[in-house]
Backbone as a ProteinNet text record, in pm:
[ID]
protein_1_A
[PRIMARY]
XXXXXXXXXXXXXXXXXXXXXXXXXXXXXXXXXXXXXXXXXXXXXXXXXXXXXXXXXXXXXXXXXXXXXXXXXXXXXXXXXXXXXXXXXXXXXXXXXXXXXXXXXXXXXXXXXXXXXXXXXXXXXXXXXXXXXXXXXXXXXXXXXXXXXXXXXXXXXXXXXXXXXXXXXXXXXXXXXXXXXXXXX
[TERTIARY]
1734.1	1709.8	1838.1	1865	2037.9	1984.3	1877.2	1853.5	1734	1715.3	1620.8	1502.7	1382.3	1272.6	1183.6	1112.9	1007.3	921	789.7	669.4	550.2	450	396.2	253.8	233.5	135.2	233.4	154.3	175.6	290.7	408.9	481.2	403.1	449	413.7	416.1	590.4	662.2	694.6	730.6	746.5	683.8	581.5	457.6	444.8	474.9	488.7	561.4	678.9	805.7	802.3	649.8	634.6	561.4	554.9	501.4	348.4	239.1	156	99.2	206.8	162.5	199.1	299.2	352.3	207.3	189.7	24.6	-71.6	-127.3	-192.2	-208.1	-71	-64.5	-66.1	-54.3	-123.2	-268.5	-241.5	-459.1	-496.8	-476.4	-524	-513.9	-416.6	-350.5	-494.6	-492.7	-564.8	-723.5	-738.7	-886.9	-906.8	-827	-815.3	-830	-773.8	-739.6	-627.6	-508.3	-422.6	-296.5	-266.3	-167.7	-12	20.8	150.2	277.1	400.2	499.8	556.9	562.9	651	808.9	915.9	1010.9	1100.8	1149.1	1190.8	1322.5	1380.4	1580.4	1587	1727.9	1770.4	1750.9	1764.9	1681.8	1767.5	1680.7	1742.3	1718.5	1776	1735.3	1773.8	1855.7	1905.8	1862	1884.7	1823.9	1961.6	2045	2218.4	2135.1	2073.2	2044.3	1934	1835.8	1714.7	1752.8	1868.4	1910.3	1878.5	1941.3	1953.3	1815.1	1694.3	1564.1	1516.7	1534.5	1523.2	1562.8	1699.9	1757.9	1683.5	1625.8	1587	1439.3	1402.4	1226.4	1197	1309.6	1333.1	1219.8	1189.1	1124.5	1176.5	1152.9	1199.4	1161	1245.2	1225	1231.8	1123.3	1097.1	1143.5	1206.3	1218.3	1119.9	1059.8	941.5	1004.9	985.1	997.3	864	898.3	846	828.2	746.4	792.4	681.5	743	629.3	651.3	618.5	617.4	663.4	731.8	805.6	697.7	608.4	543.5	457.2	520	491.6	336.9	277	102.2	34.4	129.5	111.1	206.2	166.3	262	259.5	391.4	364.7	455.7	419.1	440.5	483.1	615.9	640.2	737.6	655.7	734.4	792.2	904.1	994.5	1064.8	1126.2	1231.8	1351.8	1375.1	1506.8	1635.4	1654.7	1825.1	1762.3	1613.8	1574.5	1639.6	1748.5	1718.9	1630	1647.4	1506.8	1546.6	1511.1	1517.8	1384.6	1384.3	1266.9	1196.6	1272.4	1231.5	1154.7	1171.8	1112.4	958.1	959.7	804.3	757.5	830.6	765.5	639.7	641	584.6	491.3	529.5	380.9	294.7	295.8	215.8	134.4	228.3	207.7	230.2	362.7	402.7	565.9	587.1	690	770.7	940.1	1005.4	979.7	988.6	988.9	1111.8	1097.2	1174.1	1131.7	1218.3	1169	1116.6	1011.2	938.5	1005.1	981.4	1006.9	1005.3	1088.7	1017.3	941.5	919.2	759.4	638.6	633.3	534.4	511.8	663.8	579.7	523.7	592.2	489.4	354.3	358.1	179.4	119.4	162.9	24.6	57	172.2	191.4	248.9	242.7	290.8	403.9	508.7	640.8	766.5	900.1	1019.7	1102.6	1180.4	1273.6	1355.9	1307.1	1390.4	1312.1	1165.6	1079.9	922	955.2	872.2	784.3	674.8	653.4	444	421.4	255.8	193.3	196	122.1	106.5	175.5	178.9	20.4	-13.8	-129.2	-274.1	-212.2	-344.7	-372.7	-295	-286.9	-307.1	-336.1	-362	-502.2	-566.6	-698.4	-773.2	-706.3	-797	-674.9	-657.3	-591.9	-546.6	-416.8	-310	-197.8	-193.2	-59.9	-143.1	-88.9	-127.2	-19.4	-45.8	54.4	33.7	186.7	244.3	327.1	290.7	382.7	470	557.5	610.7	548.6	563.3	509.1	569.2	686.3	803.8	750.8	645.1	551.2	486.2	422.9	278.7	317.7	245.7	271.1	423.7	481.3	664	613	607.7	657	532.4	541.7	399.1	442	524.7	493.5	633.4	644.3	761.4	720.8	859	827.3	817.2	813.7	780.2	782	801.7	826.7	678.6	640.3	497.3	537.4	556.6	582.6	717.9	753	858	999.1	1158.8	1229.3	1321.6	1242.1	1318.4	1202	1127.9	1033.5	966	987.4	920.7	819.1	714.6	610.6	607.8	591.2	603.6	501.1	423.3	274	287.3	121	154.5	69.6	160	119.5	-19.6	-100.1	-217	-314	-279.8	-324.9	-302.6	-176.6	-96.9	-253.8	-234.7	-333.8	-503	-500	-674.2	-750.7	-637.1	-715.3	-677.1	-515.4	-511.7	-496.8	-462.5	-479.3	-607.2	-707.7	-824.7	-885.3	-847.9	-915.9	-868	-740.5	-734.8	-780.1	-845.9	-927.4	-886.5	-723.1	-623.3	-626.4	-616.2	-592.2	-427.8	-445.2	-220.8	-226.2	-119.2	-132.7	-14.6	-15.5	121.5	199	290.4	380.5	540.4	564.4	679	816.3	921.7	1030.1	1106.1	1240.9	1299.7	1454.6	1506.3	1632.6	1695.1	1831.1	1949.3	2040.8
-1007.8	-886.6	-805.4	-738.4	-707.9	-544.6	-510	-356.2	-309.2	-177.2	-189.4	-105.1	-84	-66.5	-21.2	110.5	158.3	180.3	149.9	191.1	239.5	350.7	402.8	232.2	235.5	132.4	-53.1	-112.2	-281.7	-308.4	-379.9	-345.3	-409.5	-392.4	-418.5	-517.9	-517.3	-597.1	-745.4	-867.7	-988.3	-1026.7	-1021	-1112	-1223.6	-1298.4	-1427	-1486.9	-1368.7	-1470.9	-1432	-1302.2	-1298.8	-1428.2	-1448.2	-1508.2	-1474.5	-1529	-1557.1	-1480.2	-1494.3	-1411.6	-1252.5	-1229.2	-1083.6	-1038.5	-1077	-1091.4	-1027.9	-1103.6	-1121.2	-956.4	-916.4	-785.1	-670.7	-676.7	-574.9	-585.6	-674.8	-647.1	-599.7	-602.6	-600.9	-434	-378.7	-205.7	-171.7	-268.9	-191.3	-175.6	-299.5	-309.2	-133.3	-192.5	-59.6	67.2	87.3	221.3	288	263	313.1	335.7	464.2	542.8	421.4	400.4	352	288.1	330.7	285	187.6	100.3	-3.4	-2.6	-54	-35.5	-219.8	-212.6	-356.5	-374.2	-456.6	-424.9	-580.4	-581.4	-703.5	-735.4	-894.3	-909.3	-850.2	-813.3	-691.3	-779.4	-819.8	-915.3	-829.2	-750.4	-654.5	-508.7	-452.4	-292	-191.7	-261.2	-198.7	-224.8	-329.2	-389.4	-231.8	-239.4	-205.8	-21.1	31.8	132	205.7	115.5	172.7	191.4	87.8	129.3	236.7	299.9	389	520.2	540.4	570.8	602.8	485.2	505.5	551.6	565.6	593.9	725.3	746.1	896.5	876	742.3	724.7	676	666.5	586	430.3	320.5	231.8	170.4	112.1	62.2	-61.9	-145.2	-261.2	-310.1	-428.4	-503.9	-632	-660.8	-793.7	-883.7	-1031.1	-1096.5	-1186.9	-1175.4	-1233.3	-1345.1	-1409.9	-1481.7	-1502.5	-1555.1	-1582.7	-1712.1	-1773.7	-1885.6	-1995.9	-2023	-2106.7	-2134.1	-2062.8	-2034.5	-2031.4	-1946.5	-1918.4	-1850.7	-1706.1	-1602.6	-1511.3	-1420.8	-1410.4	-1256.8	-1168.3	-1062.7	-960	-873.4	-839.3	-664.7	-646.8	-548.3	-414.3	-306.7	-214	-99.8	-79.8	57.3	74.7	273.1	266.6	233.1	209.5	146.3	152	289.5	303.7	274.9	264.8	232.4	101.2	42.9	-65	-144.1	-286	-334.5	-456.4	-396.7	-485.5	-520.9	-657.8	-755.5	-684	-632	-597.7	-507.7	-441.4	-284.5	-318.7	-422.9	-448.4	-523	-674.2	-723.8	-687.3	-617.3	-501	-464.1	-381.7	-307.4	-414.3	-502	-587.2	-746.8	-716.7	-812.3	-973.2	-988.1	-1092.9	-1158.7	-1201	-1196.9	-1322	-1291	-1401.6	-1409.4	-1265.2	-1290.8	-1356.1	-1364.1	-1410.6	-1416.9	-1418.4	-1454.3	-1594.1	-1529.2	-1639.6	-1739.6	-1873.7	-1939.5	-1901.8	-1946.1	-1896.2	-1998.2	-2099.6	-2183.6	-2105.2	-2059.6	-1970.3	-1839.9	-1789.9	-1677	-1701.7	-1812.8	-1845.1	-1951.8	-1989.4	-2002.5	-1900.4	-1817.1	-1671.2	-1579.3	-1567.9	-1383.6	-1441.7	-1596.6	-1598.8	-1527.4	-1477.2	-1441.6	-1554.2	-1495.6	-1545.9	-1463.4	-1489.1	-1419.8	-1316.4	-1151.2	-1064.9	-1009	-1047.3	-993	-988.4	-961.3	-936.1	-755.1	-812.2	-686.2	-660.6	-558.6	-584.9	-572.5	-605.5	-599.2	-776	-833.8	-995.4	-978.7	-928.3	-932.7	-920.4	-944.6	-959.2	-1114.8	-1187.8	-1335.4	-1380.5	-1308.8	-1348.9	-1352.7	-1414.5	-1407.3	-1448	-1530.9	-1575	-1512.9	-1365.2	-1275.2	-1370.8	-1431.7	-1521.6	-1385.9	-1292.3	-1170.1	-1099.1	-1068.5	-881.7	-782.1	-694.6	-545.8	-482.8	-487.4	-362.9	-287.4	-114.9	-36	69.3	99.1	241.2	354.6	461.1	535.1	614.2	599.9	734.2	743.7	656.3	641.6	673.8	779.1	812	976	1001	1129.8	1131.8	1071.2	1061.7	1160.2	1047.8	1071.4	1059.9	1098	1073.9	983.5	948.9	769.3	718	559.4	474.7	361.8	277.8	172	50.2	-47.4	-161.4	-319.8	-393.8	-502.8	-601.5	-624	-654.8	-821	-872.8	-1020.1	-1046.5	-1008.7	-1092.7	-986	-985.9	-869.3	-826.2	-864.3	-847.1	-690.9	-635.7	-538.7	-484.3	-340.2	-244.8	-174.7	-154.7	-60.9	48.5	211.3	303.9	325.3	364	446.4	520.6	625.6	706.8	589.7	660.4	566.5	592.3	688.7	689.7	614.2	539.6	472.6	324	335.3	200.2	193.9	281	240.3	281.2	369.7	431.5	263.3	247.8	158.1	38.9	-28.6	-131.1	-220.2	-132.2	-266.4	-228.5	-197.7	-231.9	-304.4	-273.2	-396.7	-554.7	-572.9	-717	-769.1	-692.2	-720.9	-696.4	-633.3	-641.1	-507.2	-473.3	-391.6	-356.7	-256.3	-233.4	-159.4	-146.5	-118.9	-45	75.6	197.4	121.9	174.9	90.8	236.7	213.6	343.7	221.2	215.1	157	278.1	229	331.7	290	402.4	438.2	448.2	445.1	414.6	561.2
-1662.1	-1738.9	-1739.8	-1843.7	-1864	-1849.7	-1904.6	-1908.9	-1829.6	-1692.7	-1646	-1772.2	-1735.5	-1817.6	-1711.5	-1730	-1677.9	-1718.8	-1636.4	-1749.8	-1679.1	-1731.5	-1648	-1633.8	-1489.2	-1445.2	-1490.6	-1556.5	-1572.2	-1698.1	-1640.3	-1787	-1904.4	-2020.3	-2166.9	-2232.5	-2211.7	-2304.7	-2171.8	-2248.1	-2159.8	-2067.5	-2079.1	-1993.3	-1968.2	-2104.4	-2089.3	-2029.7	-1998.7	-1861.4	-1723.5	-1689.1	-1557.7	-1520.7	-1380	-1319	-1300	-1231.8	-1245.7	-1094.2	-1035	-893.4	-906	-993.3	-1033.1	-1122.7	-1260.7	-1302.5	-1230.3	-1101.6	-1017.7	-965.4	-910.1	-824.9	-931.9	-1054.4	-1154.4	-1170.8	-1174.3	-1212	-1072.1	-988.7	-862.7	-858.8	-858.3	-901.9	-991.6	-1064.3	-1226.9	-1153.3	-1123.4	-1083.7	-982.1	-908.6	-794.2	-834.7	-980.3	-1021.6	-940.7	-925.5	-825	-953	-948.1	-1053.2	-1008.7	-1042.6	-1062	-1157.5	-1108.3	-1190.1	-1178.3	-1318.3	-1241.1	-1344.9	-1253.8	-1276	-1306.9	-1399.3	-1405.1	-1395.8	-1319	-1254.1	-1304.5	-1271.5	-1195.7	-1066.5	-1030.4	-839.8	-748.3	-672.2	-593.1	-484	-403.9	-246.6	-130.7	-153.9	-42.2	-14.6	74	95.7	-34.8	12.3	-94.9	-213.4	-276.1	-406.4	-430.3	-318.1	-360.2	-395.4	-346.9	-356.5	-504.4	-603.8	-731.2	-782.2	-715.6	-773	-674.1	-606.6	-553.2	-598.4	-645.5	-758	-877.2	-933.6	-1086.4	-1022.8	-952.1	-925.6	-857.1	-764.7	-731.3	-609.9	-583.6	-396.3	-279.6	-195.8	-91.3	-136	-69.1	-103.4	60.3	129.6	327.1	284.7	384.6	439.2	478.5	440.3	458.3	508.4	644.9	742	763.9	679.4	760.2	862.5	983.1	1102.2	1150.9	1297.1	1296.8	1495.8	1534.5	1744.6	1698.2	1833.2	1850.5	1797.6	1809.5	1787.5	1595.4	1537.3	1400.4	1394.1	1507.7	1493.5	1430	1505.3	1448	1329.8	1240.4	1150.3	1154.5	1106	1109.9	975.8	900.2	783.9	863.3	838.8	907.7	854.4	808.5	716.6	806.4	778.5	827.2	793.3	769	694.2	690	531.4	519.4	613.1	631	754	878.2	905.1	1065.2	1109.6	1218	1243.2	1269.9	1297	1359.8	1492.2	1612	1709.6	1761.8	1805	1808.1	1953.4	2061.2	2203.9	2165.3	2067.4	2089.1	1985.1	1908.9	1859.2	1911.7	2020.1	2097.8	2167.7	2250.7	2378.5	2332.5	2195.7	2183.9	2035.9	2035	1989.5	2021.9	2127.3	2230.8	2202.8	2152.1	2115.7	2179.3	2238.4	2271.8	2180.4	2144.7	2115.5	1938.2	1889.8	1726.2	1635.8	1552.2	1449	1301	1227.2	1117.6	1075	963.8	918.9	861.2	791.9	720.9	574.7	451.8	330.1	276.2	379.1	330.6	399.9	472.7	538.9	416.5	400	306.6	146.2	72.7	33.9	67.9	179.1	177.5	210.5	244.1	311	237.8	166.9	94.4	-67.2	-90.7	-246.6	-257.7	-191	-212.3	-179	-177.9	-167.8	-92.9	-32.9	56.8	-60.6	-18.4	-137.3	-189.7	-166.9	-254	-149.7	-23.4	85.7	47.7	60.1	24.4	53.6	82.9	196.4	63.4	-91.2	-207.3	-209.7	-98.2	-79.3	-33.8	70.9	155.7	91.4	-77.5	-175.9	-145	-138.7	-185.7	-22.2	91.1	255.2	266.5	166.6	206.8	332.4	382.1	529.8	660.2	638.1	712.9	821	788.7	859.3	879.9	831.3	870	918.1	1009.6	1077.7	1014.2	983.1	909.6	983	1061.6	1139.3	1057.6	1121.4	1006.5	1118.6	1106.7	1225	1159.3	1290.3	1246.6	1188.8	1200.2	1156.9	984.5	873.4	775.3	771.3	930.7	874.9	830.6	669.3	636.9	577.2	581.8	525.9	431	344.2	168.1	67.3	-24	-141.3	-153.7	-162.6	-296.9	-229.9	-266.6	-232.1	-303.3	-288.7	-427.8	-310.5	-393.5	-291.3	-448.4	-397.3	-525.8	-534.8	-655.4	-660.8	-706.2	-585.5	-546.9	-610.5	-663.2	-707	-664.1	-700.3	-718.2	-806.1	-901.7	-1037.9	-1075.5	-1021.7	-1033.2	-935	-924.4	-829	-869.6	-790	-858.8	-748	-808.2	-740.2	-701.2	-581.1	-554.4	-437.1	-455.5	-366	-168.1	-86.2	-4.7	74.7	16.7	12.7	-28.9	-157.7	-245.1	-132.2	-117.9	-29.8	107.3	149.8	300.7	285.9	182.9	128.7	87.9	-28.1	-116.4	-102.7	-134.3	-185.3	7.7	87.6	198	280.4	260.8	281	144.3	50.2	-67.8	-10.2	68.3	122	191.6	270.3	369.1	500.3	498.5	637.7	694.6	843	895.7	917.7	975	1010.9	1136	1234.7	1351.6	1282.5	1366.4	1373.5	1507.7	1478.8	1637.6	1612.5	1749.7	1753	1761.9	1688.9	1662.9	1693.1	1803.7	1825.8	1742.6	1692.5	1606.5	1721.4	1638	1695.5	1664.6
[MASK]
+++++++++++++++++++++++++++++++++++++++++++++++++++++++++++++++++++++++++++++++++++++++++++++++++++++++++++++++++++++++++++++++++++++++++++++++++++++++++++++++++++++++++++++++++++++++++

């Protein structure tokens, strides 16, 4: 895409060259009734990338990690903000997992239908037999009204308020989220 494009809720125009899992996480919004914008870039894989849609949307835009324990058992979908670092000791402990890492990107698409770049807890539509746990920090609870987040893919962000994010659309998945304290640097 050479020009970005915003549009209030599901874009309009070029449907036929989204994907089928991008598809998927609009109707899911729509069904929901959950106000949102979506914003269409070029792929953004990085937090530097994700800047400019942050930029054009006028929200915060979180870092979404996905992780998993040495033994690829358990899996874990993990949002905090963007300048927060992230060290593994300090979510170890209080989730009771020791020895994280990142996932595979065959793991994230079998449980979240994403790609590395385009991690994002609007995946946790497509986790139907709740294989992720969603951990969130708390330094999120109460932040901000709204933040964008990429609706599977990252060629597109959709903005919402994060009320909508924890009211509606991640109890419509069926998933719970644990607050956890991540300490800054």
């Amino acid at each position: 895409m050479d020009q970005a494009v915003k549009y209030d809720g599901r874009p309009t125009e070029n449907n036929n060259l989204r994907s089928a899992t991008e598809l998927e996480v609009y109707d899911f919004l729509d069904r929901l009734g959950v106000d949102y914008v979506t914003y269409c870039h070029r792929p953004a894989f990085t937090m530097e990338e994700c800047a400019a849609v942050r930029d054009a949307l006028g929200v915060p835009v979180f870092k979404n990690l996905f992780l998993c324990n040495k033994q690829q058992t358990q899996f874990f979908l993990l949002i905090l903000p963007a300048n927060k670092p992230f060290k593994t000791k300090y979510l170890s402990s209080q989730i009771g997992c020791a020895r994280l890492s990142f996932a595979s990107p065959d793991m994230m698409e079998k449980y979240l239908h994403i790609h590395p770049g385009a991690v994002s807890p609007l995946g946790l539509i497509f986790d139907t037999d709740k294989h992720v746990r969603l951990i969130v920090d708390r330094d999120l609870a109460g932040g901000c009204g709204r933040y964008a987040c990429h609706p599977c893919v990252n060629t597109a962000s959709v903005s919402l308020s994060l009320d909508d994010l924890f009211d509606k659309v991640i109890p419509a998945t069926g998933h719970d989220y644990t607050w956890v304290d991540l300490k800054g640097e």
